[in-house]
C-alpha positions, -999 to +999 in steps of 0.1 A: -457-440-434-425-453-418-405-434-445-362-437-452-344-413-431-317-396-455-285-396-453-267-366-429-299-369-408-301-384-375-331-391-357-322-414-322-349-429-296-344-444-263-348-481-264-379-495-252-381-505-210-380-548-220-349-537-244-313-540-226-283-530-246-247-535-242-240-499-229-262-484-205-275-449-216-266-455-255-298-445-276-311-462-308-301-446-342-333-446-366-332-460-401-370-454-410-390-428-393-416-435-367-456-430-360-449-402-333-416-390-338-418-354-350-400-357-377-424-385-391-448-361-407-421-339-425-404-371-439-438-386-452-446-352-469-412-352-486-415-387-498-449-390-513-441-354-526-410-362-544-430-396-559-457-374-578-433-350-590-424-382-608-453-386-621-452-350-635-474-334-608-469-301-596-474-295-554-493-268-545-477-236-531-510-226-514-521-261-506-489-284-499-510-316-499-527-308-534-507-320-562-520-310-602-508-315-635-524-310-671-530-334-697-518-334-731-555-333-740-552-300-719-576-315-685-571-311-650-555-340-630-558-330-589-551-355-564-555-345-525-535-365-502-544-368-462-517-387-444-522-423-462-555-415-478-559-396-511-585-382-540-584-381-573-602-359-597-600-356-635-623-356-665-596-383-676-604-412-658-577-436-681-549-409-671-558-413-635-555-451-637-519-447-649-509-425-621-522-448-598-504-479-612-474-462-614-475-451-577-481-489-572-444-496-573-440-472-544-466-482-520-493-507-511-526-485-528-563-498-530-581-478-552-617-474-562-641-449-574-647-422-553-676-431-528-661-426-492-637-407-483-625-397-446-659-412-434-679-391-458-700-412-483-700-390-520-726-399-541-727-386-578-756-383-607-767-358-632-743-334-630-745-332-593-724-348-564-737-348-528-712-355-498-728-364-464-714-386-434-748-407-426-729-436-416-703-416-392-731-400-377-751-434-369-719-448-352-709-414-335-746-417-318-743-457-309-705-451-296-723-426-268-760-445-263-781-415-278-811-415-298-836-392-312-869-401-301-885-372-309-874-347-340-854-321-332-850-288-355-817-270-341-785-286-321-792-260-294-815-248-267-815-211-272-828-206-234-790-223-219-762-200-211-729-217-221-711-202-192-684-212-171-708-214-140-728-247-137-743-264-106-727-300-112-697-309-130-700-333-161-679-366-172-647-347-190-634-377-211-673-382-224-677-348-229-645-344-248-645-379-271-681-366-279-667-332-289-635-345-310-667-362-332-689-328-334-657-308-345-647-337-370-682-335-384-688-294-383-652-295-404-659-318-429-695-315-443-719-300-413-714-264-413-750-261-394-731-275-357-698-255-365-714-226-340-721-250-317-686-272-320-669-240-315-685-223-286-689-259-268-651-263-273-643-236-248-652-259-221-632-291-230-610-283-198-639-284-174-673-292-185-707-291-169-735-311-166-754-285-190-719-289-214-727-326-218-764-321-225-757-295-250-733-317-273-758-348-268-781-326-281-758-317-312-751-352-320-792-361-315-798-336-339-772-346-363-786-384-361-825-369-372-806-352-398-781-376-411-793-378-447-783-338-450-755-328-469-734-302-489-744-308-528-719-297-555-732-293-588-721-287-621-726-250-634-730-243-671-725-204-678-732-206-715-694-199-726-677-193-763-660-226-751-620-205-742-608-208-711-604-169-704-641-169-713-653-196-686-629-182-656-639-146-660-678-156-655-669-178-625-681-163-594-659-161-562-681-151-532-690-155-496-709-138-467-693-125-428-707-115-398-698-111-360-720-109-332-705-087-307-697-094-270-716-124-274-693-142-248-706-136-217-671-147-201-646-127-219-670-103-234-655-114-267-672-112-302-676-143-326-667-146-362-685-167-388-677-163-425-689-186-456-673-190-490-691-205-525-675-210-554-704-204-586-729-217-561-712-247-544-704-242-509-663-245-504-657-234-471-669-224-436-658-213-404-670-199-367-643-187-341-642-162-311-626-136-320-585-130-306-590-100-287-623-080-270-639-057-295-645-020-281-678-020-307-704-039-330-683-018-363-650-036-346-661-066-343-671-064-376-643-052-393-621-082-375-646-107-392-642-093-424-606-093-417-611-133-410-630-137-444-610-116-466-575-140-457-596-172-462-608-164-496-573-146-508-561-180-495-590-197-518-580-173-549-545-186-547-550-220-547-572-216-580-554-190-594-522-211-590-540-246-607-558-225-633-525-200-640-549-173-647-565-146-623-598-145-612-624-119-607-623-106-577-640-120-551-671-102-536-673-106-499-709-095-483-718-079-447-745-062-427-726-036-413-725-004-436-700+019-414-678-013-418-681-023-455-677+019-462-649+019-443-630-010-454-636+003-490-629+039-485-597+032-462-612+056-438-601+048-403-590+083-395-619+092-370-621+085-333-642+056-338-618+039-359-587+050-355-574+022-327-581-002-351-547-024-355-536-022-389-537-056-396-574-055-407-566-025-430-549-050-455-585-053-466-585-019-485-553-031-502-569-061-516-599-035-529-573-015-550-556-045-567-590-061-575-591-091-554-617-082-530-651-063-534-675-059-509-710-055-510-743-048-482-766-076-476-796-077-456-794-093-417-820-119-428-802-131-460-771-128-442-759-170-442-729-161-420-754-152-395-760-192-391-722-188-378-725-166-353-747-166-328-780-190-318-809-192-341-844-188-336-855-222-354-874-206-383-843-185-391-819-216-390-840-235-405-843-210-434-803-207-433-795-241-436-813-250-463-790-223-483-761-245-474-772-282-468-796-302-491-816-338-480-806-366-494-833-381-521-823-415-515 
């Protein structure tokens, strides 16, 4: 990490307290960069960058810390690097290998097959791989004393208001180290807590006694679930065996949803979207939404908004590995004025017409064929899970769209 700073750059420090130098007020020129400096990040990027461009990789435009390259057997070689951690991926395991060896000149690497990553554990079988952070979760729940004594079906109590208000205040630095775990976890392979990680997240700056119970009772839940997690699986569509043949049947899709003026602070709407890829799940998200929504159709057309720049963002990583275009990606709602509306380009009536036109880039993308959008029913809808809290039945019945137990 502590990478060469090039020539006609300059980075300086001031000496450490214990250091005295010959002239007072002098600073210290830096030949390597430093954990810290802001520079350190930039220079790391550039190095390891310009190393697998050696190696024939291409970076990613879309994704600047996925590098890809194809065989001459014609196969896929992605690697995804994460500071001083990586992944490899190929159906060429021996051309892997090399890659790895050769980088071995450059850096100090231990390599094995993929089975934790990041404080995930990735198990793989039958055409099926499963990624689920069992492990993290048991120490998460150790680090802070918690247990669950008694099973626990949601990571919320749908009768507490998560207000500002509250009678006693709660232990911030608890409350906060507790919360830098939940949003880790919700991020990386828990999308069921990502409601909860966001809307407890508004409170880092001065919790409440009810704040704390609320993210022990996220982690509790997360501990009696531990052995859930995301499975991806391989999809056979029963192609001619070309390329252009097994692209155009692959399916690009996702679900949105807001719930309107559901903060009872601000009076601002939430968005939740979801994204699969066939029938994998490949990304997830819940966030309040930037500004206060004047009704439910706004709110909705802002979450769609949120969606439709995700997945574009997802079509253009593939598109860019792949170097063909992919069908376009079908985004569903439960809000028909919305989903006419954002098809039709019809924002011309009172209702609609302060809508900023930033969420009217969604009609563009219907023209060119990169988005399509399509009505879903409120029960079905898995972005729901994103939005607001869940009678248990209902999460219960949405989760198990997106999470899988483990068998082991």
């Amino acid at each position: 990490l502590n990478s060469k700073v090039p020539e006609g750059q300059h980075l300086y420090i001031r000496p450490p307290p214990l250091m005295r130098l010959k002239k007072p007020g002098n600073l210290l020129k830096l030949l390597k960069s430093l954990c810290g400096n802001p520079e350190s990040a930039r220079l790391w990027c550039n190095n390891v960058s310009s190393k697998f461009e050696q190696l024939g990789c291409t970076k990613s435009v879309a994704e600047p810390c996925l590098f890809y390259k194809e065989t001459s057997e014609k196969k896929m070689v992605l690697i995804v690097i994460h500071v001083d951690d990586g992944m490899g991926v190929t159906s060429v395991p021996a051309q892997l290998e090399e890659d790895l060896r050769l980088m071995k000149k450059y850096y100090k690497l231990e390599s094995d097959n993929l089975s934790w990553h990041l404080g995930m554990r990735i198990t793989k079988g039958s055409g099926k791989m499963m990624i689920k952070a069992d492990a993290y979760i048991e120490e998460m729940a150790k680090r802070f004393g918690l247990v669950a004594t008694r099973k626990i079906s949601s990571p919320y109590d749908t009768s507490m208001e998560l207000t500002k208000q509250y009678d006693i205040k709660g232990d911030q630095q608890r409350f906060m180290e507790m919360m830098g775990c939940i949003n880790y976890i919700s991020t990386a392979c828990r999308p069921d807590v990502s409601q909860m990680a966001s809307a407890l997240s508004r409170h880092l700056r001065d919790p409440g006694s009810k704040h704390l119970r609320a993210a022990e009772r996220v982690i509790k839940y997360l501990l009696w679930t531990k052995d859930w997690g995301i499975v991806h699986e391989k999809v056979n569509r029963q192609c001619t065996g070309s390329d252009e043949d097994d692209i155009a049947k692959m399916k690009h899709n996702g679900c949105f949803d807001a719930d309107f003026a559901t903060c009872k602070d601000t009076r601002k709407s939430r968005s939740g979207q979801v994204l699969f890829v066939d029938s994998n799940l490949s990304s997830w998200g819940s966030k309040t939404q930037p500004i206060v929504a004047l009704s439910s159709f706004e709110s909705e057309t802002i979450a769609a908004s949120d969606a439709s720049k995700k997945a574009i963002c997802q079509r253009h990583t593939m598109q860019e590995v792949l170097s063909r275009k992919l069908p376009a990606t079908l985004l569903r709602g439960d809000n028909k004025p919305c989903l006419s509306s954002t098809s039709s380009n019809n924002y011309s009536s009172a209702r609609t017409k302060h809508i900023d036109v930033r969420y009217k880039h969604m009609h563009q993308q219907v023209v060119e064929k990169e988005l399509a959008f399509e009505h879903v029913n409120t029960k079905e809808n898995i972005a729901d899970l994103f939005t607001k809290r869940l009678p248990t039945t209902t999460f219960t019945h949405l989760v198990e769209k997106l999470l899988r137990k483990s068998e082991e």
